[in-house]
FIDO-168434 format. One line per 8 residues: their letters; for each residue x, y, z of N, C-alpha, C, CB. Coordinates in pm, whole numbers, padded with zeros to 5 digits, m for minus. Atoms other than C-alpha are relative to their C-alpha. Glycine has a CB too. Layout:
A = X Y Z X Y Z X Y Z X Y Z; ...
//
This chain:
XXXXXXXX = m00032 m00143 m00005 m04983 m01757 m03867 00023 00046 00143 m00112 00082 m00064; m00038 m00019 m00168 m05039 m01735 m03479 00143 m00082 00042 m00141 m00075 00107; m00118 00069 m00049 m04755 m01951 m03432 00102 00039 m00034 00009 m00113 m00023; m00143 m00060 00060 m04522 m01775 m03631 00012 00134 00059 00007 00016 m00173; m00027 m00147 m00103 m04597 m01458 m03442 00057 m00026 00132 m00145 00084 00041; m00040 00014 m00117 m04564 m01638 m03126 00149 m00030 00000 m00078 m00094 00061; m00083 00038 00032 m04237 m01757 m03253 00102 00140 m00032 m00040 m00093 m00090; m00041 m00104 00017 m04133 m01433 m03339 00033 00083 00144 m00089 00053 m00086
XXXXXXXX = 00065 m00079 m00181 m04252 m01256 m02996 00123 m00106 00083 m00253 m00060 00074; m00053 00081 m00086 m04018 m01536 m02813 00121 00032 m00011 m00026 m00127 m00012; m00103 m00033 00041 m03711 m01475 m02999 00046 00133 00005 00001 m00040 m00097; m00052 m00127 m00066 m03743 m01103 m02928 00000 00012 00095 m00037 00096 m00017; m00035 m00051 m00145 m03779 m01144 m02544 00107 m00037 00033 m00078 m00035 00104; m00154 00049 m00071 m03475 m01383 m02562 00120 00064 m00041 00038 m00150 m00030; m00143 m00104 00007 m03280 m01142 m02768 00033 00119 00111 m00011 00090 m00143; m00043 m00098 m00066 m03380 m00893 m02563 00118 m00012 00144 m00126 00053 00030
XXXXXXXX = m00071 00074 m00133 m03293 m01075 m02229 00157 m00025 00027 m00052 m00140 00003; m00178 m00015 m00035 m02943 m01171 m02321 00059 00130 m00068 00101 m00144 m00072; m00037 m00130 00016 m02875 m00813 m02455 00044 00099 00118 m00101 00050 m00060; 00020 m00009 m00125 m02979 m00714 m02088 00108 m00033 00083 m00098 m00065 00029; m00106 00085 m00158 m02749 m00998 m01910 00123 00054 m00078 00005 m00238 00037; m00139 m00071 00037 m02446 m00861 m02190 00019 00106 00091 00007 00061 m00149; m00012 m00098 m00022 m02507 m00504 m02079 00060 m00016 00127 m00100 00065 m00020; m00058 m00034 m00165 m02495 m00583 m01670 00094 m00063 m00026 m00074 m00047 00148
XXXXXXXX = m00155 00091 00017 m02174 m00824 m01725 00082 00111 m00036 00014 m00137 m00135; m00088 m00077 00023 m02029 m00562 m01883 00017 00098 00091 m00014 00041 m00106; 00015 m00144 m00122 m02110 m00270 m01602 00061 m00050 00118 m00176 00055 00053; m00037 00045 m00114 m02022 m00532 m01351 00195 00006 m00009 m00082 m00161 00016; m00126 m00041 00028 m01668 m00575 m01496 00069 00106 m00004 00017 m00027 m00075; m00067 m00128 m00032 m01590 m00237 m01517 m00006 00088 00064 00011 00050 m00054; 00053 m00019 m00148 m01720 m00179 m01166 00125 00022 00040 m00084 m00121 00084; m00141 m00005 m00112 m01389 m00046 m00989 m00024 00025 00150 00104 00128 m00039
XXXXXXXX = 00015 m00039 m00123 m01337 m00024 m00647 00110 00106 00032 00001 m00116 00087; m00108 m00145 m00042 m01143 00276 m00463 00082 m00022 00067 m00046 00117 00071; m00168 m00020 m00064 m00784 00340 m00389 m00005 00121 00054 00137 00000 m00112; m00025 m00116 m00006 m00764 00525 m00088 00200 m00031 00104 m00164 00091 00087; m00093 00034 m00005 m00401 00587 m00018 00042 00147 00134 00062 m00028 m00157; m00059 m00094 m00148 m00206 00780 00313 00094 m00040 00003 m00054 m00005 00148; m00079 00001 00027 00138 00849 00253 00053 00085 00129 00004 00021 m00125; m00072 m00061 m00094 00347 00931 00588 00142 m00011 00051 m00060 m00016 00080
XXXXXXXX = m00093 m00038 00041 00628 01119 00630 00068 m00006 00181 m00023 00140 m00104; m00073 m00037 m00102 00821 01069 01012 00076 00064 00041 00030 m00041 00025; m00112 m00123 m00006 00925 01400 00998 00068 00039 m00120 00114 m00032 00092; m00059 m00009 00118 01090 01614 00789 00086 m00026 m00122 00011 00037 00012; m00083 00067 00067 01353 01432 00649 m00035 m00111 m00091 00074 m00036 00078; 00073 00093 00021 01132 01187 00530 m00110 00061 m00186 m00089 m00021 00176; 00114 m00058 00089 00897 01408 00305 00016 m00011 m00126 m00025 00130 00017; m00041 m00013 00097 01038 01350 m00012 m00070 m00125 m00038 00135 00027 m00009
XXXXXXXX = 00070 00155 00042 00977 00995 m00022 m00188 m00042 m00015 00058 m00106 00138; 00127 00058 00031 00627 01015 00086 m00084 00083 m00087 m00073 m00029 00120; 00073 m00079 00066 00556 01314 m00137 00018 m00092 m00137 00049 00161 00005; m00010 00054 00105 00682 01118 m00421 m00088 m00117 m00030 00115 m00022 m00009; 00109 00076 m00045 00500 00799 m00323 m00144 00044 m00015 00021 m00020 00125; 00139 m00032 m00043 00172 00979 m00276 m00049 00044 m00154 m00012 00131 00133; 00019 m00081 00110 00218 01157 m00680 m00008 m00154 m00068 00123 00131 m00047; m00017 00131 00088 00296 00805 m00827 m00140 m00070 00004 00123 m00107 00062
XXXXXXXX = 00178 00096 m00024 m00083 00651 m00628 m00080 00110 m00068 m00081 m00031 00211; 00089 m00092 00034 m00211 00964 m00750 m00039 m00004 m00143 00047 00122 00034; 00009 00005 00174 m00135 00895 m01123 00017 m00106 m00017 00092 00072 m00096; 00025 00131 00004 m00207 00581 m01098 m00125 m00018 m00098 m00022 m00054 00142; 00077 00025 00060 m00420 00434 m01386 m00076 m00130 m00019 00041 00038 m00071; 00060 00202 m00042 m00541 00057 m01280 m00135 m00004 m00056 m00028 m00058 00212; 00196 00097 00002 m00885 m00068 m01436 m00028 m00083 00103 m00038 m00129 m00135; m00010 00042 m00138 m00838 m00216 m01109 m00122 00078 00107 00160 00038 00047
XXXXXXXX = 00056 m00064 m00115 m00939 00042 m00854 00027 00187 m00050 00098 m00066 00163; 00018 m00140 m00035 m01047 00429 m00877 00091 00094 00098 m00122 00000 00050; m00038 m00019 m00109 m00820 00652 m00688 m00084 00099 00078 00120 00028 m00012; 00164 m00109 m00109 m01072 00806 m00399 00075 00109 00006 m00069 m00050 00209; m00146 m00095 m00102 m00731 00973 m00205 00062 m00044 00025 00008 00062 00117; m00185 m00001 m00022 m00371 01023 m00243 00008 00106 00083 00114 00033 m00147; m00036 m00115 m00105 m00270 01222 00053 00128 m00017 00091 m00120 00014 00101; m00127 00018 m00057 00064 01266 00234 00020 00089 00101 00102 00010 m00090
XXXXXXXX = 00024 m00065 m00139 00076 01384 00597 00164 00002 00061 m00123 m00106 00109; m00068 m00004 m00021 00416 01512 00731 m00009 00018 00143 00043 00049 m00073; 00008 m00013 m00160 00426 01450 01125 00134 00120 00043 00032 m00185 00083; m00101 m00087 m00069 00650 01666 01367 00050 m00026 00107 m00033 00107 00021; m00030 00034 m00113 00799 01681 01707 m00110 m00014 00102 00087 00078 00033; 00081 m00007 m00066 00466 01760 01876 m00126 m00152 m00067 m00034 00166 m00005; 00062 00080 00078 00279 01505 01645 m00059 m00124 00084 00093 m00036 m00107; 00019 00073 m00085 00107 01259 01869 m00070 m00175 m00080 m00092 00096 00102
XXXXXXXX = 00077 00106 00104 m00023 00887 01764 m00148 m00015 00009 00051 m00146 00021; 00097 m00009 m00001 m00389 00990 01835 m00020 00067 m00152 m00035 00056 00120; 00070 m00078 00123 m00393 01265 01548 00082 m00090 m00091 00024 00189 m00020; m00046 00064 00136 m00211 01019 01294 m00147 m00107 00003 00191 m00095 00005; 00133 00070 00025 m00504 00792 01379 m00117 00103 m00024 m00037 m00094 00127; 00104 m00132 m00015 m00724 01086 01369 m00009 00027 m00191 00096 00176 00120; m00016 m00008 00133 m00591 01137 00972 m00057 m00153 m00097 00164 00036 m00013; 00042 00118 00059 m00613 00752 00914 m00118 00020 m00008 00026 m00116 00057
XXXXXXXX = 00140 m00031 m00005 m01013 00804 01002 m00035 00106 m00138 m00031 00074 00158; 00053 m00067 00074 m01042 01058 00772 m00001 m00001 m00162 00034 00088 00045; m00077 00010 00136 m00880 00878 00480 m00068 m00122 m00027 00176 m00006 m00004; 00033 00213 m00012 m00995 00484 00531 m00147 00020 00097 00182 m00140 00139; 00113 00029 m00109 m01311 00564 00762 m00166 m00120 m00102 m00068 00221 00065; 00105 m00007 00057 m01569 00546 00470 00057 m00105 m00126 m00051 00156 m00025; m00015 00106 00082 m01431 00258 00295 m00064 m00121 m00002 00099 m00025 00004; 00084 00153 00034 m01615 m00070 00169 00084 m00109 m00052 m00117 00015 m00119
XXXXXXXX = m00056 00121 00061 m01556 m00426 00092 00098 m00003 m00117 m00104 m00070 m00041; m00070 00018 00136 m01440 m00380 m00238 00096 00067 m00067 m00072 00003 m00078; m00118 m00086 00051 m01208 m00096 m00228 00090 m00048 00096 m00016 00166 m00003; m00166 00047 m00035 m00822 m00108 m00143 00037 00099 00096 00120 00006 m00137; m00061 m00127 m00052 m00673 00103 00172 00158 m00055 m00041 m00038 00039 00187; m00170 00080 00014 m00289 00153 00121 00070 00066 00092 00095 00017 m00155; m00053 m00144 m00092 m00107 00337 00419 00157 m00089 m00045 m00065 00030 00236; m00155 m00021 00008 00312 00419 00391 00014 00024 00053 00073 00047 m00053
XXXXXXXX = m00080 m00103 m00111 00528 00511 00622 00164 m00044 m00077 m00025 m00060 00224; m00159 00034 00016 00892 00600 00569 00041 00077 00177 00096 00107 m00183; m00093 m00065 m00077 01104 00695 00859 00078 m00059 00117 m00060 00095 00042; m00074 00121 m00120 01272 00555 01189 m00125 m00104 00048 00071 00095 00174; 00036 00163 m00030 01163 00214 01294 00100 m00019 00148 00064 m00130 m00162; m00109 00083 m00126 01258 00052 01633 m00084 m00112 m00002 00025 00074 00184; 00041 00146 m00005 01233 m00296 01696 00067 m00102 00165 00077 m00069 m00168; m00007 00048 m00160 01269 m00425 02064 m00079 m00184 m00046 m00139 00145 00145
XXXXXXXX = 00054 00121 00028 01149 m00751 01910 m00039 m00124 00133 00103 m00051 m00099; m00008 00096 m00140 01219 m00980 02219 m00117 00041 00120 00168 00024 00079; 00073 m00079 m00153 01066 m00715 02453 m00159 00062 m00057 00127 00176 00071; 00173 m00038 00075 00733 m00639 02212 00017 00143 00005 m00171 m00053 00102; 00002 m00142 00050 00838 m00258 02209 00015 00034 m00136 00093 00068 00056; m00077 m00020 00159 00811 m00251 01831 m00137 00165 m00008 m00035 m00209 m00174; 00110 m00136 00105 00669 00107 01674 00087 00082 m00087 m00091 00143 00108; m00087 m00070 00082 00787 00349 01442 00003 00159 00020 m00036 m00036 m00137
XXXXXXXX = 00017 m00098 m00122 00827 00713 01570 00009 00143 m00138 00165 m00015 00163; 00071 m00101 00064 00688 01026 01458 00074 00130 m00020 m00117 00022 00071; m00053 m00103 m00007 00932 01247 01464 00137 m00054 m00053 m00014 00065 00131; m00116 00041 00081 01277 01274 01284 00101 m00023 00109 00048 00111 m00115; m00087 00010 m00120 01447 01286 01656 m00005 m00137 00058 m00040 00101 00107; m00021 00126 m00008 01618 00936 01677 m00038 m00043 00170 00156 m00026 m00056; 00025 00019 m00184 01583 00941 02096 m00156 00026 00045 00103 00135 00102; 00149 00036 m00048 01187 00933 02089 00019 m00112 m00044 m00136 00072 m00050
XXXXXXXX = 00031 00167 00057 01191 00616 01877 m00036 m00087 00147 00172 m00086 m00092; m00015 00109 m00118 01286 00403 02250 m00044 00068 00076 00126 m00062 00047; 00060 00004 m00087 01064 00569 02443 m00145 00086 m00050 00088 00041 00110; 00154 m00002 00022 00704 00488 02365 m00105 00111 00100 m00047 m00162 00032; 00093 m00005 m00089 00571 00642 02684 m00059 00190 m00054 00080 m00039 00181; 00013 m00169 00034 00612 01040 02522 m00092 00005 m00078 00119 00080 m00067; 00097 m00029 00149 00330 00973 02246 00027 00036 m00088 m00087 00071 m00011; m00031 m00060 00089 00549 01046 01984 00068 m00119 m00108 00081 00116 00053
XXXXXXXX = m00012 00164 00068 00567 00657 01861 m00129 m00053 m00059 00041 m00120 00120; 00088 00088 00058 00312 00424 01681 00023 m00139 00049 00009 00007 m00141; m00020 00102 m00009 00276 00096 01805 m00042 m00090 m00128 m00045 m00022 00110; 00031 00054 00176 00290 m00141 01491 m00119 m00100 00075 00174 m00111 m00122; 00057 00126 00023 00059 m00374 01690 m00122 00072 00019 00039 m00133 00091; 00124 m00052 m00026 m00204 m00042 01775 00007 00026 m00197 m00010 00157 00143; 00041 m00002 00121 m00122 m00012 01367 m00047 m00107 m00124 00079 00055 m00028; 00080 00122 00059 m00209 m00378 01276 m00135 00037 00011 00022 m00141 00073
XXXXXXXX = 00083 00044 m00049 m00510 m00308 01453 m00094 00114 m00071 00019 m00025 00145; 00075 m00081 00082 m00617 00048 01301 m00040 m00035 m00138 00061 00106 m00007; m00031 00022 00106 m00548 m00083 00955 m00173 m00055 m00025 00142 m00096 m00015; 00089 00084 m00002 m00751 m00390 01018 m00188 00015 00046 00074 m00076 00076; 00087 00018 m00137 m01034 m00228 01199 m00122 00117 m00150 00095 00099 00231; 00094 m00043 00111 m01186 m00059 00826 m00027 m00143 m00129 00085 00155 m00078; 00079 00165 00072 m01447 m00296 00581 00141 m00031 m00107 m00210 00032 m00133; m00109 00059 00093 m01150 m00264 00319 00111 m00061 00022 00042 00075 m00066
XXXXXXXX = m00121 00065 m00005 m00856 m00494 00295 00104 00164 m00013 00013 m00137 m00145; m00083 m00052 00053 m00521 m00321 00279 00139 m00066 m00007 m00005 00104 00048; m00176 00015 m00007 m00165 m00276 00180 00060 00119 00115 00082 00043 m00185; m00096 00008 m00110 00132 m00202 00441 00129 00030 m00081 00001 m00148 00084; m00191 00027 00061 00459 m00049 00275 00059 00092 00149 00066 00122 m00226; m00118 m00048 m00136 00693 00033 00581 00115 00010 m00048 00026 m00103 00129; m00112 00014 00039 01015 00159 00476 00081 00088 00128 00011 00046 m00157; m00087 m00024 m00112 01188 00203 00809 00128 m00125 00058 m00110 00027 00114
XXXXXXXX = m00082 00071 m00042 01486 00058 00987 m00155 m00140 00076 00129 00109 00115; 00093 00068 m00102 01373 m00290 01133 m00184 m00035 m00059 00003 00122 00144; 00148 m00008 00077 01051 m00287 00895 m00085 m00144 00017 00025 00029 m00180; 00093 00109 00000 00960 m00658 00943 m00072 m00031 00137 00075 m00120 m00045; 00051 00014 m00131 00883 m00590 01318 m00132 00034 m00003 00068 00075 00097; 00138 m00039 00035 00542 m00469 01179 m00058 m00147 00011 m00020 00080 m00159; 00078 00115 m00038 00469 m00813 01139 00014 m00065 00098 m00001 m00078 m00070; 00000 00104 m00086 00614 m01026 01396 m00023 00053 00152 00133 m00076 m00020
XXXXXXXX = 00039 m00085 m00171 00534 m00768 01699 m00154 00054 m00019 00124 00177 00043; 00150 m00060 00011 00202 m00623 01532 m00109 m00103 m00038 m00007 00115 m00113; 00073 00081 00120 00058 m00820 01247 m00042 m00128 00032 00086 m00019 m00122; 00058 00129 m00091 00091 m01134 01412 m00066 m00024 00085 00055 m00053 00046; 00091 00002 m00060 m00069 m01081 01660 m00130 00007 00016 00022 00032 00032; 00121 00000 00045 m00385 m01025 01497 m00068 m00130 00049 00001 00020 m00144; 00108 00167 00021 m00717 m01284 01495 00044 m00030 m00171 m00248 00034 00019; 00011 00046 00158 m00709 m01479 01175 m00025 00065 m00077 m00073 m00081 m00038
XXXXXXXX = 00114 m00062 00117 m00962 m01281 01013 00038 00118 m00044 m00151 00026 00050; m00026 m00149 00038 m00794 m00951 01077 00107 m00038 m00098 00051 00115 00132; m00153 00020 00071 m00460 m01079 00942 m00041 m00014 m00163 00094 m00166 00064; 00025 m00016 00149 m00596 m01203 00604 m00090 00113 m00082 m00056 m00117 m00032; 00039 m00143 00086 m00731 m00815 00542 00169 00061 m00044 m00108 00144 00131; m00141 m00072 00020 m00328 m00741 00490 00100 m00055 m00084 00067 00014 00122; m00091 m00024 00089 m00093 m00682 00229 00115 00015 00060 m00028 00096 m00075; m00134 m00106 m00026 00289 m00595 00387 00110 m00014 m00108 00081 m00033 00153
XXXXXXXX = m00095 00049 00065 00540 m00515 00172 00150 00104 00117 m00033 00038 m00203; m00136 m00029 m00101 00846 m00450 00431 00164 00027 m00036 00011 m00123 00082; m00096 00010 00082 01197 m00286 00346 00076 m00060 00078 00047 00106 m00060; m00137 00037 00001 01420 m00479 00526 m00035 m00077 00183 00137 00167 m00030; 00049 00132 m00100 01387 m00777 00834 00030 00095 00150 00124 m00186 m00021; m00004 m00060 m00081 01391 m00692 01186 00141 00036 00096 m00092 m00048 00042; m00081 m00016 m00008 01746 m00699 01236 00082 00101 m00060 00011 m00078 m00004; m00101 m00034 00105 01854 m00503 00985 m00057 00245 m00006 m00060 m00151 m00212
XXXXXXXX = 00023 m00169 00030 01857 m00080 00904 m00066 m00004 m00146 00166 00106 m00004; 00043 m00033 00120 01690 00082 00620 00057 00108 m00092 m00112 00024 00019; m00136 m00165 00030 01958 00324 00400 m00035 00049 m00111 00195 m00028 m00030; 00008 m00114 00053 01923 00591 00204 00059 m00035 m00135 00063 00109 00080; m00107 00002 00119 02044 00627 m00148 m00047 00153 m00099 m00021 m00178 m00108; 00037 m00160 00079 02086 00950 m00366 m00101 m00044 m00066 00115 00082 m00113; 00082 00005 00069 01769 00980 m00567 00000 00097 m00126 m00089 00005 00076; 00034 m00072 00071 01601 01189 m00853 m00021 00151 00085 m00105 m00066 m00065
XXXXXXXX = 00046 m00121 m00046 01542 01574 m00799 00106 00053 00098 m00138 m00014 00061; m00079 m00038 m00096 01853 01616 m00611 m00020 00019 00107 00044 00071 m00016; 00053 00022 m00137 01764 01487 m00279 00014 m00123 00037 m00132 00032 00018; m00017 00123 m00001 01828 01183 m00107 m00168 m00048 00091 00165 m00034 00077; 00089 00033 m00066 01561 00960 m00017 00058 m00139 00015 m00133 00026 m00055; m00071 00126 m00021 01547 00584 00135 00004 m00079 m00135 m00071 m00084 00115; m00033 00096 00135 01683 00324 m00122 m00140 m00075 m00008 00149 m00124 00019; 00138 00088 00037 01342 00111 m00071 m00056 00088 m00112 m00124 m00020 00139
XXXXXXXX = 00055 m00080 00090 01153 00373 m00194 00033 00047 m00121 m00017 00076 00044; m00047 m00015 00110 01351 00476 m00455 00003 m00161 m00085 00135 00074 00027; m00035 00092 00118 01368 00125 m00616 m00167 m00021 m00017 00116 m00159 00036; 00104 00022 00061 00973 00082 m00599 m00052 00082 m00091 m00071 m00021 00070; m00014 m00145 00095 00972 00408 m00734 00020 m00045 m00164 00162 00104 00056; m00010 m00027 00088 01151 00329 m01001 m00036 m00131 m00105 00108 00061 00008; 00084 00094 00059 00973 m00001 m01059 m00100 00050 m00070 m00049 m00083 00084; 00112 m00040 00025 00681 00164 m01175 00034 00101 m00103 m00073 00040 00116
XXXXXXXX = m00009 m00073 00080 00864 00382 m01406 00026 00156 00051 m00105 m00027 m00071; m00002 m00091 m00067 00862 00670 m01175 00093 00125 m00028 00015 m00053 00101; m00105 m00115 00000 01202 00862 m01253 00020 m00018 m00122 00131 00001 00090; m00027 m00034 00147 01160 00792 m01647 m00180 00085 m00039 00047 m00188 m00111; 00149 m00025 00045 00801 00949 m01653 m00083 m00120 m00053 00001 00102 m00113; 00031 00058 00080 00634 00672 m01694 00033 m00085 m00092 m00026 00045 m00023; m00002 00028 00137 00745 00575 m01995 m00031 m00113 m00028 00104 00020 m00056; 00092 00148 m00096 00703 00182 m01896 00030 m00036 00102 m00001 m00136 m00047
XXXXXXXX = m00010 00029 m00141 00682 m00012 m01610 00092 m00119 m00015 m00143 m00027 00080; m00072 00058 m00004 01013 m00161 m01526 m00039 m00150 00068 00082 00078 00042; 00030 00141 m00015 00846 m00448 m01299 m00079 m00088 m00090 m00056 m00011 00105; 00077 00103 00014 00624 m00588 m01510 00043 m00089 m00090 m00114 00035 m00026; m00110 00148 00100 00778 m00907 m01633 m00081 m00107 m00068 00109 m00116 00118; 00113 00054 00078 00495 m01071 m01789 m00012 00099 m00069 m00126 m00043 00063; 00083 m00093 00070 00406 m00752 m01986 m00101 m00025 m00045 00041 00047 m00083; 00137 00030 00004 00068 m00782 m01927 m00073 00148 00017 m00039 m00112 00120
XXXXXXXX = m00006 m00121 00003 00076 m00393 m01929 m00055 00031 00192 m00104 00058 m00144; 00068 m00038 m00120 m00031 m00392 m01533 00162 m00033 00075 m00166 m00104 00051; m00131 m00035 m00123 00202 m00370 m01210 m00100 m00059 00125 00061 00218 00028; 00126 00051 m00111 00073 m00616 m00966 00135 00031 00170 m00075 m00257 m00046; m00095 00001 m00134 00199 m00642 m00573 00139 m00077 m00028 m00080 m00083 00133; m00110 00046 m00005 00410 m00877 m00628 00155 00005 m00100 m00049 m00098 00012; m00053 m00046 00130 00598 m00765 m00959 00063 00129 00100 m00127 00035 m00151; m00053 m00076 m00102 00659 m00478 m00751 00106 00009 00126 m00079 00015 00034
XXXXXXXX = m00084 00040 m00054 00805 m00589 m00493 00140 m00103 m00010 m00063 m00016 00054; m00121 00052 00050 01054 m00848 m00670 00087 00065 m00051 m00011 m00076 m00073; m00081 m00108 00035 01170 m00554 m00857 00102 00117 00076 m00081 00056 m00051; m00081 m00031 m00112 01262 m00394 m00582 00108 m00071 00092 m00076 00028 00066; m00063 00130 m00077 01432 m00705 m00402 00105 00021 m00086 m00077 m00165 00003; m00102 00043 00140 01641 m00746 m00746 00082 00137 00036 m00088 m00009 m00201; m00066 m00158 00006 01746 m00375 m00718 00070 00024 00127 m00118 00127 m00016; m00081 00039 m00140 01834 m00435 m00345 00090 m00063 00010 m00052 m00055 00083
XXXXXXXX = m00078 00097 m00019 02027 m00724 m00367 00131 00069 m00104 m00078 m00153 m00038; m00157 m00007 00094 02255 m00593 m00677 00083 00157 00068 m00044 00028 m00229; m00020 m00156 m00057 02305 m00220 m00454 00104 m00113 00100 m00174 00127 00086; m00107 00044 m00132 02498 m00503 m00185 m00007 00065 00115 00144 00018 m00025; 00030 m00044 m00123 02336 m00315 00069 m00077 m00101 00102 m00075 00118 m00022; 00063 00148 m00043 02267 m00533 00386 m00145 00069 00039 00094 m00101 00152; 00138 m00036 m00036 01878 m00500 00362 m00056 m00132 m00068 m00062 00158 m00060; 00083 00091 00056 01618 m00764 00323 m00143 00015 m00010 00020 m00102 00056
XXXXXXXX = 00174 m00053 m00044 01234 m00663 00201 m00075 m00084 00034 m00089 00061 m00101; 00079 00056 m00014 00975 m00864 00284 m00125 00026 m00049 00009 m00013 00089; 00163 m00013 00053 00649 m00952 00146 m00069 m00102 00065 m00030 m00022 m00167; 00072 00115 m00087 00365 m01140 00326 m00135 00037 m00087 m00007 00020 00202; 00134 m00046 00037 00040 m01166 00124 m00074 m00091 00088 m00040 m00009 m00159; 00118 00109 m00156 m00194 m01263 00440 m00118 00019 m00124 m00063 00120 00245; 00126 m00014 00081 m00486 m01135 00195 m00035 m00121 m00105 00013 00135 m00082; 00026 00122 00122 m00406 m01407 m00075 m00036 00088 m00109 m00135 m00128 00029
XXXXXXX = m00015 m00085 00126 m00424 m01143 m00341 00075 00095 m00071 m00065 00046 m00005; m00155 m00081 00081 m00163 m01010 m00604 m00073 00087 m00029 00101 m00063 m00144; 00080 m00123 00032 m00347 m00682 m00630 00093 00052 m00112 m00026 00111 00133; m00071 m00038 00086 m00294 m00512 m00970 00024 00161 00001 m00053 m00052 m00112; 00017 m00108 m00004 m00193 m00155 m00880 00024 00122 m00084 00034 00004 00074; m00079 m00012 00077 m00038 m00004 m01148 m00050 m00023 m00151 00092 m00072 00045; 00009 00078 00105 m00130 00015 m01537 00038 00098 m00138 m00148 m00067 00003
//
């Protein structure tokens, strides 16, 4: 009789126990981490793209990652690259291991590649771009370094003329360790311009943007997501960005995007 109680008593601590290890497995899995996202605009001409950009991370539905903050900052002529780092801080400061930063930029790009003057310039007035010394530029290698310099990994979409100079004047230059915190997805090599194409809402914005845009479903509401070619109902980095490539290449515009996953992860952003 004692033995059959004890027998009893055993089989309820072990039900209980793995009831227990179900429950945390399950809490652990649907543990998200936070998407915080900073959408910037190089001036006014620009604002369309990163307002649009910034509504798409905003209604973003990933079992992936939580969105913390979608925010979209339109610089000016006075706009200096202290207070854009000043915004980065206030967007990516308080981030951890396990969440995602994502910063954008659309707007002019210069690329001095040879001469290491690469940044992208803060204002819509093409004659600051080439001269860094006015504070009205970003150096892509002081923006490798901000990026890199919070606990979370991130993504890198640059859709400026010259966009791959982010990596080979900034990015590269990193230590090892910083480099594999980065995602870039780049519209177009360091030779090359970044062009415009009519968009939705009667307004033109750049063609990059508009095709990731409309990877994601963006200018049908939703309705589904044109990259995802597995229909695995998610929208990872790289789905993303091929979709865009595909949409580039058949436009016959000379642009080439680039993708570099230093991180080693197809993040699923998108669902």
């Amino acid at each position: 009789m004692k033995k059959e109680r004890r027998k009893k008593l055993l089989r309820t601590a072990l039900l209980t126990l793995l009831l227990c290890l179900a429950f945390l497995s399950t809490a652990s899995a649907q543990a998200k981490g936070k998407l915080r996202a900073l959408c910037v605009s190089g001036g006014p001409s620009y604002r369309y793209d990163a307002y649009y950009m910034q509504r798409a991370l905003k209604e973003n539905a990933t079992n992936s990652y939580k969105v913390k903050a979608s925010n979209y900052f339109i610089t000016g002529s006075g706009t200096t690259n202290s207070r854009v780092s000043s915004i980065m801080d206030q967007v990516f400061s308080d981030s951890t291991s396990g969440d995602l930063n994502l910063f954008y930029f659309t707007g002019h790009g210069y690329a001095g590649v040879e001469k290491g003057d690469t940044n992208f310039s803060l204002s819509d007035v093409k004659g600051l771009v080439i001269n860094p010394y006015r504070g009205y530029v970003y150096s892509y290698y002081d923006l490798a370094l901000k990026l890199t310099s919070y606990k979370a990994d991130a993504i890198a979409i640059i859709d400026s003329c010259y966009a791959q100079a982010f990596y080979l004047n900034g990015v590269r230059r990193l230590s090892a360790s910083r480099r594999k915190k980065l995602t870039l997805l780049l519209s177009s090599s360091w030779k090359q311009e970044s062009y415009a194409a009519s968009g939705s809402y009667d307004t033109n914005i750049s063609y990059y943007s508009y095709a990731l845009l409309d990877g994601l479903g963006y200018w049908d509401d939703y309705i589904y997501l044109k990259c995802d070619t597995d229909d695995d109902g998610y929208a990872t980095v790289r789905e993303i960005f091929s979709y865009a490539s595909r949409l580039i290449q058949g436009s016959h515009l000379q642009m080439t995007p680039y993708l570099y996953m230093l991180a080693g992860k197809n993040y699923r952003l998108y669902a």
